[in-house]
C-alpha positions as CSV (number, residue, x, y, z in Angstrom):
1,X,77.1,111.9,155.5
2,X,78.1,113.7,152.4
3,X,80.5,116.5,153.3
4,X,79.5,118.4,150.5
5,X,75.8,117.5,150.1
6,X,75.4,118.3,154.3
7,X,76.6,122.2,153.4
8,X,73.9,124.6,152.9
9,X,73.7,126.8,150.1
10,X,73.0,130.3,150.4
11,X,70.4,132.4,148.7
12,X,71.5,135.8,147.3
13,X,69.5,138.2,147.4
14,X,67.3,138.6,143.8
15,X,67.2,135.1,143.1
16,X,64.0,133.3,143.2
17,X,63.9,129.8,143.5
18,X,61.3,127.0,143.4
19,X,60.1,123.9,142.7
20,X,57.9,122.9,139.9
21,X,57.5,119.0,138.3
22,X,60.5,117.4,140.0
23,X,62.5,120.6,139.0
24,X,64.5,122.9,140.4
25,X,63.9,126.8,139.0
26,X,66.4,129.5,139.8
27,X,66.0,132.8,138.3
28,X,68.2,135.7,138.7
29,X,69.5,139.2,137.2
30,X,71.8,136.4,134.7
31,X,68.8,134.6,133.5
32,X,67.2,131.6,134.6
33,X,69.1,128.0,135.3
34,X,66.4,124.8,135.5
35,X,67.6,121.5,137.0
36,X,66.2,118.1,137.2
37,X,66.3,116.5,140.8
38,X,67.1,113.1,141.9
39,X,64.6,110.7,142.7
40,X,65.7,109.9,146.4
41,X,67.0,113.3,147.4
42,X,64.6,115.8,149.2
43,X,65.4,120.0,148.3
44,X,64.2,121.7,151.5
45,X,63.9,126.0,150.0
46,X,64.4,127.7,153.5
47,X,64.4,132.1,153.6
48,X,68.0,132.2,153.2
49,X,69.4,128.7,152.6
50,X,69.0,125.7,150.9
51,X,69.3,121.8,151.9
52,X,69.7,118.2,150.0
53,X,68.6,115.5,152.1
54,X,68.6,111.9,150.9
55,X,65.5,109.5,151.7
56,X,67.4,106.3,152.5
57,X,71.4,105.5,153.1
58,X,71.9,103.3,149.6
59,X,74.8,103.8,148.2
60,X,73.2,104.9,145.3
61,X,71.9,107.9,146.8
62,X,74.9,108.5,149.0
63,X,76.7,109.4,145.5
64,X,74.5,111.2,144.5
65,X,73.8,113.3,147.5
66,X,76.9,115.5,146.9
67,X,76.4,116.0,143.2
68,X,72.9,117.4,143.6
69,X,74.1,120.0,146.1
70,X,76.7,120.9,143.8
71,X,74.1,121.1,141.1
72,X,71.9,123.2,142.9
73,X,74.9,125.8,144.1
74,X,76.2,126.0,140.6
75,X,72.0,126.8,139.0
76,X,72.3,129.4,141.9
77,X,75.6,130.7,141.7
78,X,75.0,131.7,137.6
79,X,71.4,133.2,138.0
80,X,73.4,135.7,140.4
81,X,76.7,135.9,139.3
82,X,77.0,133.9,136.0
83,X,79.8,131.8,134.8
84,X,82.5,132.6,132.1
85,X,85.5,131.0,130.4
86,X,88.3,132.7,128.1
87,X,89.6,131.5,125.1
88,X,93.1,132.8,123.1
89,X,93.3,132.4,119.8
90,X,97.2,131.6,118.5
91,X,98.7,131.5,114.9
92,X,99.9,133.7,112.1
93,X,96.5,135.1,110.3
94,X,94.1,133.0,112.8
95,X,91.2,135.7,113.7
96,X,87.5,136.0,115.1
97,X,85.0,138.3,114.2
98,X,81.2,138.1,115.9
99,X,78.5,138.7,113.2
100,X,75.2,138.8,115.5
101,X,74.9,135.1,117.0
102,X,77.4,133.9,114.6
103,X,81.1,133.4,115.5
104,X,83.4,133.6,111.9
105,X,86.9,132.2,112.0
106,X,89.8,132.3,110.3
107,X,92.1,129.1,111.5
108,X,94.4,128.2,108.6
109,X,91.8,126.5,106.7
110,X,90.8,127.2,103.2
111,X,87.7,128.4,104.5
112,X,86.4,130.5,107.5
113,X,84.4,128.4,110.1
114,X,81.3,129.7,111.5
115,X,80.3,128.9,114.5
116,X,76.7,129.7,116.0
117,X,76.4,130.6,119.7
118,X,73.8,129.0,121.2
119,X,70.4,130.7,123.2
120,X,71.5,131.4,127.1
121,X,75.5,132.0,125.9
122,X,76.9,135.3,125.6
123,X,80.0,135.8,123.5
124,X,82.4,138.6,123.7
125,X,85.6,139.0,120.7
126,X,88.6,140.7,121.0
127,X,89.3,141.0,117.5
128,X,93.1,142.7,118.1
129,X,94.2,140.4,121.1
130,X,92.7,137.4,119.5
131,X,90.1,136.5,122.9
132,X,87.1,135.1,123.2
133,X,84.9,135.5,126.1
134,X,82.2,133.2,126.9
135,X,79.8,134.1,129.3
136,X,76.2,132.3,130.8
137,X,74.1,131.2,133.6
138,X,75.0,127.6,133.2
139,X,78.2,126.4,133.8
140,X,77.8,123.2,131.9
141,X,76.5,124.9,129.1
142,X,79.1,127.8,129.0
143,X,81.9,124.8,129.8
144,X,80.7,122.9,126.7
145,X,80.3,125.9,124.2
146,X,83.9,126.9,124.8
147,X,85.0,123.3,124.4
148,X,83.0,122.9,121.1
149,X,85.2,126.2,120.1
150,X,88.7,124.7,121.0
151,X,87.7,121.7,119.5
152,X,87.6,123.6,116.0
153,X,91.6,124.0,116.2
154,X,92.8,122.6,118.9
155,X,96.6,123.7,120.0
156,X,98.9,122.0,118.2
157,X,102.3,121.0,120.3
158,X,105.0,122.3,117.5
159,X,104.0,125.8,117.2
160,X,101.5,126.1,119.6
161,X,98.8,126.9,117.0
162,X,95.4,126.4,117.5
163,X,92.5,127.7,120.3
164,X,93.4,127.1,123.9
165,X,91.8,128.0,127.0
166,X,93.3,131.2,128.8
167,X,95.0,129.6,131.7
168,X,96.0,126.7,129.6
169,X,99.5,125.5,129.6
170,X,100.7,123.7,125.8
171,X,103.6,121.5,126.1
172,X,105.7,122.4,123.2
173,X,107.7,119.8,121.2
174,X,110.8,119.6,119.2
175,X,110.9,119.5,115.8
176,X,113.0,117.2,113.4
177,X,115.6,119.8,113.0
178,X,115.7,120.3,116.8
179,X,116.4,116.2,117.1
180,X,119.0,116.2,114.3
181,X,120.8,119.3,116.4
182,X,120.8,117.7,119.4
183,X,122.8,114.7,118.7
């Protein structure tokens, strides 16, 4: 058996949940998280708890018996909680400003980028300390919008330069002149 798709997972208190179409509804005080279940795996909604069995032992659906659950803690875990990822911004005259939906930066380009936050993703800029906050109820979708923002400028490894995630760690380089003085 699955060790993580045997664990239960818990229902907080103001979530609903249900099933509707071969999908998986949770809705919460964050907003609402839908997922698509697996053909093969049964979703059991107890008062407090939920459960992923699997129909048959395949090894198809022994794979896939732990990702479900995990799919299923995560819809439940934003709708309550919600997820959220930091972003620094690094460089001499790189900046953010948030314009309604619409993130405007400055990265060394001869032009500002905007970027356009999608529906179900919060953003939050700290214009001074050069941080971007972003927040949601899905953590695939709040994973992916902060990638798409690194991805604009991503750190560079001779200055450092670029977006990076908060708890990121950039491995710095040498340049030529540090070569030529170390010989």
């Amino acid at each position: 058996m699955s060790r993580v798709g045997k664990q239960p997972v818990p229902i907080p208190d103001g979530v609903k949940i249900s099933l509707e179409d071969g999908k998986f509804v949770a809705e919460g005080p964050k907003g609402r998280v839908t997922e698509t279940l697996l053909d093969g795996l049964l979703v059991e909604i107890g008062d407090t708890e939920i459960t992923v069995t699997r129909s048959a032992e395949t090894g198809d659906l022994r794979a896939k018996h732990g990702l479900m659950r995990s799919l299923l803690a995560n819809a439940v875990t934003g709708v309550s909680q919600g997820f959220s990822k930091d972003l620094e911004i690094h460089g001499v005259g790189y900046r953010a400003q948030l314009r309604g939906r619409e993130i405007r930066l400055s990265l060394g380009f001869s032009h500002p980028v905007v970027f356009s936050v999608p529906e179900g993703i919060d953003v939050e800029v700290d214009e001074k300390a050069g941080k971007i906050r972003v927040k949601g109820a899905n953590r695939q979708q709040v994973g992916q919008v902060a990638a798409d923002l690194r991805a604009l400028k991503k750190p560079e490894p001779y200055k450092g330069k670029g977006i990076r995630y908060s708890d990121e760690i950039v491995r710095r380089k040498v340049g030529k002149a540090g070569v030529a003085a170390a010989k």
